[in-house]
N, C-alpha and C positions, 0 to 999 in steps of 0.2 A: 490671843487670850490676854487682854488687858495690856495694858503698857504706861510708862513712866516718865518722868525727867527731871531735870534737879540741876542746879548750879552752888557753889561754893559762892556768899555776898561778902566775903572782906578780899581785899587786894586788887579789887578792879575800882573803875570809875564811876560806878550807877550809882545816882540817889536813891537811898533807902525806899523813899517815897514810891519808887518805881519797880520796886521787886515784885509787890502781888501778883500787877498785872503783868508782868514781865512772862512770871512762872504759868500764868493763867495763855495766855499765846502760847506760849508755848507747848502747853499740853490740849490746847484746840486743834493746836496742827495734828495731831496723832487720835482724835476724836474718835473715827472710826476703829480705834482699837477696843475704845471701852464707852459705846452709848450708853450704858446703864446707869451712870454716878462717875463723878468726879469729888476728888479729894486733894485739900493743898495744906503743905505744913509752912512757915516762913518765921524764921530767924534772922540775929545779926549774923547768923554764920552761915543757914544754909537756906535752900528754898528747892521744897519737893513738889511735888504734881505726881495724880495719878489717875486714869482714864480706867474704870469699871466695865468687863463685860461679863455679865451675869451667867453661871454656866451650869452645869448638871454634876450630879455628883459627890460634888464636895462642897465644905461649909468655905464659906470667905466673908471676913471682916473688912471694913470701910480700913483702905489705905491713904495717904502716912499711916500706919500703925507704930505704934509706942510700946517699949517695952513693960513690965508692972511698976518699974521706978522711974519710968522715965530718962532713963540714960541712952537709950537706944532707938533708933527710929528707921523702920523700913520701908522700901518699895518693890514690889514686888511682881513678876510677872511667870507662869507659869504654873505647875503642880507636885506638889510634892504626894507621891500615890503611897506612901510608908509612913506618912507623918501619924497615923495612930497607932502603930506600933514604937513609933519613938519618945513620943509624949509621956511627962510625968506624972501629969495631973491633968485636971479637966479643960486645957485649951482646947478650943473649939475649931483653931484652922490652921493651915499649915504655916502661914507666916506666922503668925505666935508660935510655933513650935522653931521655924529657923529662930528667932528671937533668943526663945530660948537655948539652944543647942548653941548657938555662938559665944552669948554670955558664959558659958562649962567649958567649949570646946575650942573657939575660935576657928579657925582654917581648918582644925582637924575635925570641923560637923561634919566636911561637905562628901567624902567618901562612904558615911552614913545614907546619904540621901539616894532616892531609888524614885527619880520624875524626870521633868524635863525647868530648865528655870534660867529666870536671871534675876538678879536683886542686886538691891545696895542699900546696906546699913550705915547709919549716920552713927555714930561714938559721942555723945554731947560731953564727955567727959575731956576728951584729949583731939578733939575736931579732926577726927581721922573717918574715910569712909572705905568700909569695905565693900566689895563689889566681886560677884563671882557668877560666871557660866555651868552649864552642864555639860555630862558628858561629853555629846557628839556636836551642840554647837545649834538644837533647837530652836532659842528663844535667843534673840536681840541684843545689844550692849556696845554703845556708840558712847564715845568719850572726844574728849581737848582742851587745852587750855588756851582759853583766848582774853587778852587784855590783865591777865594777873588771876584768873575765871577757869575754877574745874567748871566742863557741862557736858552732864552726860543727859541719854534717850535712850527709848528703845527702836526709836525711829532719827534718822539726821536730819528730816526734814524739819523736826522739833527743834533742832539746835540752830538750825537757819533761823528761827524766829528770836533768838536773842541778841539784844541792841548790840553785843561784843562778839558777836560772829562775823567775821570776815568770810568771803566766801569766793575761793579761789579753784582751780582747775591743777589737780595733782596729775601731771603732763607722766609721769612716771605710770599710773594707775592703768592710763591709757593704755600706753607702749602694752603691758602686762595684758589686759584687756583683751588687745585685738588678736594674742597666741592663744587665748585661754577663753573664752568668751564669756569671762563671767570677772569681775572685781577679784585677784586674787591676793592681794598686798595687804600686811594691817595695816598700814593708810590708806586711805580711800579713795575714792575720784575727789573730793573734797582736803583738800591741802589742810593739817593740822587736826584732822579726824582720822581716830581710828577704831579697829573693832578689836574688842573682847574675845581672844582665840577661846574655841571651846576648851572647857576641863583647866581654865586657868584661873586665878584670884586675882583681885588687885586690891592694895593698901594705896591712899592718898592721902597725905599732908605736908603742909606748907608747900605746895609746888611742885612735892616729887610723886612721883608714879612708883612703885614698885609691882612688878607681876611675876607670878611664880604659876607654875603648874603644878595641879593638884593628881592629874590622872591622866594616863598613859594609855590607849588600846594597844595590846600587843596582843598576835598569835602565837598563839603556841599547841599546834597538832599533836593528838594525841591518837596512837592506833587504836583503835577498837571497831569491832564488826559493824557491819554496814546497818544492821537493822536497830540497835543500842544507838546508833549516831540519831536517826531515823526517830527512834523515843523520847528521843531530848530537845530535838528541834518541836517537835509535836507538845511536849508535856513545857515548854518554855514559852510558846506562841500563847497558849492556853492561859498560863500563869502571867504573861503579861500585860492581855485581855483582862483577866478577872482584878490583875493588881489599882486596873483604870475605873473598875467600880461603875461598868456602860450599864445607864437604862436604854434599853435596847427598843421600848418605847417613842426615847426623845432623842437619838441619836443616830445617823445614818452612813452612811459610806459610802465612798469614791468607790466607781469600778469602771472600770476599761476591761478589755478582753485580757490583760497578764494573769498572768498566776498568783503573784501577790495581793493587788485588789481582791480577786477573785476569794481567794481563800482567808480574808478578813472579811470580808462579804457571806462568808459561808459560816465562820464562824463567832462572828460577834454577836450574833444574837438579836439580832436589830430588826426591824422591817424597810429599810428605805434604802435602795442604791442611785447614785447621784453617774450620769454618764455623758461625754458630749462628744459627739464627732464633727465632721466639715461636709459641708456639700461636693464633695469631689469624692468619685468610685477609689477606691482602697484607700481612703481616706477618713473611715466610719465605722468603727466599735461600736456601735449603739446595737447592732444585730446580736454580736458573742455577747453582750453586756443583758439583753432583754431576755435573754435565751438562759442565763442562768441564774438571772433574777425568778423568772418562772418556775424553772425546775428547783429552785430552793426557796418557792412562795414568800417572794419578796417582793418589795414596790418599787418596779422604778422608773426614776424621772430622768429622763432625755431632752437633750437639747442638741437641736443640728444648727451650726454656725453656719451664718453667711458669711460670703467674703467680705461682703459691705460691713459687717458688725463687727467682724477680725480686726482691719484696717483701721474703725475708727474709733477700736480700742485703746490699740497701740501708744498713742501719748499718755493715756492715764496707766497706764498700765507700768510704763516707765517712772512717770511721777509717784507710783506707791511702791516702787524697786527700792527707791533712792539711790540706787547707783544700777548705769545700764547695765543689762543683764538682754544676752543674745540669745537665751533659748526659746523658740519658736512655740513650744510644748506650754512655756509658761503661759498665754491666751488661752488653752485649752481651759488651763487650770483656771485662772480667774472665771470664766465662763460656767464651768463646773462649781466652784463656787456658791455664786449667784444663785444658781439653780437649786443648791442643798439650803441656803437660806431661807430661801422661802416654806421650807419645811422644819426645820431644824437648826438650832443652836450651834450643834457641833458633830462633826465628819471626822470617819478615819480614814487613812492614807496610809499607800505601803511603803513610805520611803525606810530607807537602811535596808534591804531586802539582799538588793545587786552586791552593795556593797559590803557588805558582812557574809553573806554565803554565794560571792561569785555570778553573780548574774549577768555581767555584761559580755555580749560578744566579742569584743576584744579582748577579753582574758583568757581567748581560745588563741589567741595569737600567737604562743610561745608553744603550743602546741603544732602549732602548724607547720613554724620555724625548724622543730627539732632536726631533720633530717640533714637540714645544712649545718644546725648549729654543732652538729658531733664533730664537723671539720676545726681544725688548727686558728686561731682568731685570725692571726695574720691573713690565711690565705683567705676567711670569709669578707676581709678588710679588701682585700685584692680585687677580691671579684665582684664586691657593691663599688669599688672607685671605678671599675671598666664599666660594666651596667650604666652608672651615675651619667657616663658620657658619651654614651650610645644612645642611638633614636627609641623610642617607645617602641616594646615587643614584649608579648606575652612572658610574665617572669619578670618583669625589667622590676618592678615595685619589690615584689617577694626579695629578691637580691638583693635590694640595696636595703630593705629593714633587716635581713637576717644578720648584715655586715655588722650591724648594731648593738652594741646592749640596751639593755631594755632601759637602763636611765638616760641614753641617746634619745631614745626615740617613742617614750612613751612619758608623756607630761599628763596626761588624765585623760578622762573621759570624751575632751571636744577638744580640738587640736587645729587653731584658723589659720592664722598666719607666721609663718616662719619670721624669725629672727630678720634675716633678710628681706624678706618679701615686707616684715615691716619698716624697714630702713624708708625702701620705694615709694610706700604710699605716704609715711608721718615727716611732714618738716623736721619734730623733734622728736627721737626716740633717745628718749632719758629712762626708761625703764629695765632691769635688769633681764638677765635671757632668759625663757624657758628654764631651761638646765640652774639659772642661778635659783629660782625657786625652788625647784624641786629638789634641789641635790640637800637639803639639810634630813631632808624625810628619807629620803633613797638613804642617807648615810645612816640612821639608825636601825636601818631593815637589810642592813648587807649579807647576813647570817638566811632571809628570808630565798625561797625558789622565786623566777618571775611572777607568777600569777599574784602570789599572797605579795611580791611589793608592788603591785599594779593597784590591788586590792585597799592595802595602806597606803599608798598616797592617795586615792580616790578617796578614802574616809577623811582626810585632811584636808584635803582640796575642793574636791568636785563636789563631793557632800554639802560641805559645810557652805562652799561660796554661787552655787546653781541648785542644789535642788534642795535645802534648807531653807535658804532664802528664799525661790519662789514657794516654796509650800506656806510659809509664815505670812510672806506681805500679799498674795492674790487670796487668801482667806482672809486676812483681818483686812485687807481692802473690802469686804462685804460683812466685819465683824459677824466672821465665822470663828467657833475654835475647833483647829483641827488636831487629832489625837494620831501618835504614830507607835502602834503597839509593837512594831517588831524594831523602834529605836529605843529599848530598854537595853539596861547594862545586864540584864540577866539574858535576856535574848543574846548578845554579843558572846557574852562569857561561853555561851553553848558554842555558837559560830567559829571561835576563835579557836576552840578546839578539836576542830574536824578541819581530819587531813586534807591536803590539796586535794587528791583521787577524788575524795566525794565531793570537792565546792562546786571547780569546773574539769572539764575531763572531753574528753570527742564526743562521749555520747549526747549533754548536755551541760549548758551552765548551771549553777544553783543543784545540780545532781541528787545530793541528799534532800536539800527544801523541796524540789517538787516532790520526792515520793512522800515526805510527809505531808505534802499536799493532795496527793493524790489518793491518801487517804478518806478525805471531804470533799473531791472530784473531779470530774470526769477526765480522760486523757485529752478531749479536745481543750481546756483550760490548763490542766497543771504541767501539760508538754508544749505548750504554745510558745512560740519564738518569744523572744525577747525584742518589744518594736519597739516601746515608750509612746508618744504622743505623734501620731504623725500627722503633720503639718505643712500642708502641697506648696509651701515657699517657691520652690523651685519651677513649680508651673506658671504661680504668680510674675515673677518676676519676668516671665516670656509675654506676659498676656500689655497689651499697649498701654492702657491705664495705667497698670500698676507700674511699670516698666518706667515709664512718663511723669509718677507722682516720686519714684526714688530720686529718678535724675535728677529733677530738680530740687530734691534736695541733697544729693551728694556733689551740685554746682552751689551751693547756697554759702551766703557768706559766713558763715561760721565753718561749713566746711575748710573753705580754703582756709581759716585760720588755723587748724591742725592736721591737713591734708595734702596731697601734690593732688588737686580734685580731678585733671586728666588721668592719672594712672586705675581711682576710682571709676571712671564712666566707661576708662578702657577694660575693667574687668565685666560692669554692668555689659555694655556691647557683647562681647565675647560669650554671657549667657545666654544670652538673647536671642544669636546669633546659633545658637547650640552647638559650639567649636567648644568650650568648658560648662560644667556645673559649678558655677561661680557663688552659687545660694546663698549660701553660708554665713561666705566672708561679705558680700554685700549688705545681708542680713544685719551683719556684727557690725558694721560699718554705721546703718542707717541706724540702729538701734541705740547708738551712741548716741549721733545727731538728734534725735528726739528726747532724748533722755538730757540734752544739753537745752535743747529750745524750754523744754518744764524748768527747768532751774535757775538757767541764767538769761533766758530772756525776760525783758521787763514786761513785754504785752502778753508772760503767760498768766491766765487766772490761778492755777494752782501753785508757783512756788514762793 
């Protein structure tokens, strides 16, 4: 949904002569965010850009936009779904209304605000810019100072196109990378760039940065009967549907067989579901998906991936990441995409679902645990060091996590490479541990039971750096805008207050979400496992092609520049071989590598 970018022009070396076009490259690179119109502001002091994508629903004005005096100048990406209830007077779109509400408020607008966003205000007064995220981490916000040069985007491949971008390999991002599969550091793979945490602000002048946070998700359960929980989730999904102001007409939606899809699907009001599976048997939701498209006379458009079309996705798909990203699920999604494009402007997605009421299978794990964990810590410490060093036998795994605390042994959602095991395969591992990321989150939630601090660092992590991110860049890679009704703060506010018993529990994850799911239907949808995207990687990598096209790239000379590329080809084998399920971490491995060939090779077309 549109996107931006801007550089500070005094304290660097560029001829003035060269800023238009400067700012103009720079916002070609992010084109696909906003085909509709483009917009530039340029000064002695600063120089905006901004990429138009024309959408449904709400009013939007040609950006730079300017304040009524002229003191203030925004760019702006996102939606503010409250702005006319905040307005004083007859502004017409939500960026005139931040405009305004800053000018009164400053920092303290942005708890007012009830969208999804990222912006940044220029101060012509005192050449300071403010800069500020949403809630949960939505929309985009890439920052650095290079050559005496603030530059920010909402994309980094944007900032790669300014004459003062150096452009180096944060060997730290990596290390991070290969435990986490996903970018988790705010510096980036890109040395000297960082991102904008959600729910935080930034002030910049002369040189400094200051960042503060503005807003905090906290749980806090509250007892009340199961069917009152049940009304709130129901009467909260509803309101944050209707807050998005959907022509149901012009807008369509994601569905796969989960419950989430499924039930924005049911009740947004729309006619179109967008759906894609693989050519491989249990590999294809397009049946659950067609099946309740029908029974809720709706339209929908399926796409079955070949493997050929997977595979020669994969570099572009990396290139509009801007930083590698190992979720396999993300081709789905581009794919999925593509295919709502050609119909429609803009698609809903159920992301925030797992993560705010419990969704994932592993938040049954402390469930599972319990029976050892009533034993004395020491002796469960005792009995996972004997297990650790004994051959493989059923239980042996059970043992050695129960031995654990849960900020041991649970760093989020995808979990590749141990600390260790990344020693073996990286020449340099400069990246901090597992545990050193997590533990600043685990330490505000010490007071939380397992599940709810599984839950919070997942909303801080895995959220915001895997499934945020691909939601954002595999739609605006096909300048889609995608709408995510159940990541509002009044949805959360509901979530945050229902006890653990009803998020996750034995009988089910998300427990209270499906019954009010199950409200809008059927139990083969609102009781349906929890699968996400499934993506037969794992068969791929058996099959000789495929097998054959990794190796040689996990022998390639950039490999060995940040690899021992034997211990790689020694894992690749060993899958292959079906002595381990190695998918994964191959996957994360090779996922890198391409993601490095779009960037820093010179013969790539794209960076």
């Amino acid at each position: 949904m549109c996107g931006f970018v801007g550089f500070t022009c005094r304290g660097g070396t560029l001829p003035p002569e060269n800023i238009n076009e400067i700012v103009k490259g720079m916002s070609s690179k992010i084109a696909h965010r906003g085909p509709d119109g483009e917009g530039y502001f340029v000064t002695d002091d600063i120089a905006l850009g901004f990429r138009r994508l024309d959408y449904l629903g709400f009013q939007r004005s040609d950006m730079p936009m300017h304040s009524a005096d002229g003191s203030l100048t925004i760019v702006f990406n996102g939606e503010i779904y409250n702005y006319q209830d905040l307005r004083e007077d007859e502004t017409k779109s939500d960026a005139e209304v931040l405009l305004t509400l800053y000018e009164k408020h400053g920092e303290n607008m942005l708890p007012m605000l009830r969208g999804t966003f990222a912006f940044a205000i220029y101060d012509h007064r005192n050449n300071t810019i403010f800069a500020a995220k949403d809630y949960f981490g939505t929309k985009p916000f890439y920052y650095g100072i290079f050559d005496g040069q603030f530059i920010f985007a909402s994309e980094i491949k944007a900032m790669t196109a300014h004459p003062s971008f150096t452009k180096q390999i944060n060997h730290a991002a990596l290390a991070s990378y290969l435990s986490f599969q996903y970018s988790v550091l705010d510096e980036t793979f890109f040395k000297g760039v960082h991102k904008l945490p959600p729910a935080h602000f930034m002030r910049y002048k002369d040189g400094q940065a200051e960042i503060k946070r503005w807003w905090q998700a906290e749980f806090a359960p509250k007892d009340a009967p199961l069917e009152e929980i049940v009304n709130k989730i129901d009467d909260a999904i509803a309101d944050a549907i209707a807050a998005q102001r959907l022509d149901g007409d012009k807008v369509g939606s994601f569905l796969s067989s989960g419950v989430d899809s499924s039930l924005l699907a049911a009740r947004f009001g729309g006619k179109k579901t967008f759906t894609v599976g693989f050519e491989y048997e249990g590999y294809n939701e397009i049946e659950y998906a067609q099946a309740l498209s029908a029974e809720k006379a709706l339209e929908n458009h399926s796409k079955l991936i070949t493997t050929e079309e997977y595979w020669q996705a994969l570099p572009k798909i990396q290139y509009h990441m801007d930083e590698p990203l190992a979720d396999p699920a993300a081709v789905a999604l581009y794919f999925a995409s593509h295919t709502a494009r050609n119909h429609v402007k803009s698609a809903l997605s159920g992301e925030g679902a797992d993560e705010f009421f419990g969704g994932y299978n592993i938040y049954k794990e402390p469930l599972s645990l319990r029976p050892i964990r009533i034993l004395p810590r020491f002796i469960r410490r005792f009995l996972g060091k004997i297990a650790a060093k004994l051959p493989n036998f059923k239980g042996r795994n059970f043992l050695i996590r129960a031995a654990m605390d849960v900020e041991e042994r649970f760093i989020g959602n995808a979990k590749m490479f141990s600390e260790e095991e990344r020693k073996v395969i990286l020449k340099r591992d400069e990246g901090p541990s597992p545990q050193d990321v997590t533990r600043p989150y685990y330490e505000k939630v010490k007071h939380y039971d397992d599940i709810t601090k599984m839950q919070y660092l997942d909303i801080h992590l895995w959220m915001v750096g895997d499934i945020l991110l691909k939601a954002d860049r595999m739609t605006m890679a096909h300048s889609l805008e995608v709408r995510a009704p159940l990541l509002d703060r009044e949805v959360f506010a509901v979530a945050s207050q229902i006890p653990t018993k009803y998020r996750t529990n034995k009988k089910a994850t998300k427990y209270a979400f499906r019954l009010a799911a199950a409200r809008y239907l059927a139990p083969k949808w609102s009781e349906k496992r929890k699968l996400g995207f499934p993506v037969p990687t794992r068969v791929w990598l058996r099959e000789d092609s495929y097998y054959n096209t990794v190796k040689e790239t996990l022998q390639s000379p950039a490999a060995q520049e940040f690899f021992n590329t034997n211990e790689l080809v020694a894992l690749l084998d060993a899958h292959k071989a079906g002595k381990a399920d190695n998918s994964r971490k191959i996957w994360t491995v090779y996922m890198f590598l391409l993601w490095h060939k779009e960037f820093f090779t010179p013969t790539s077309l794209r960076a």
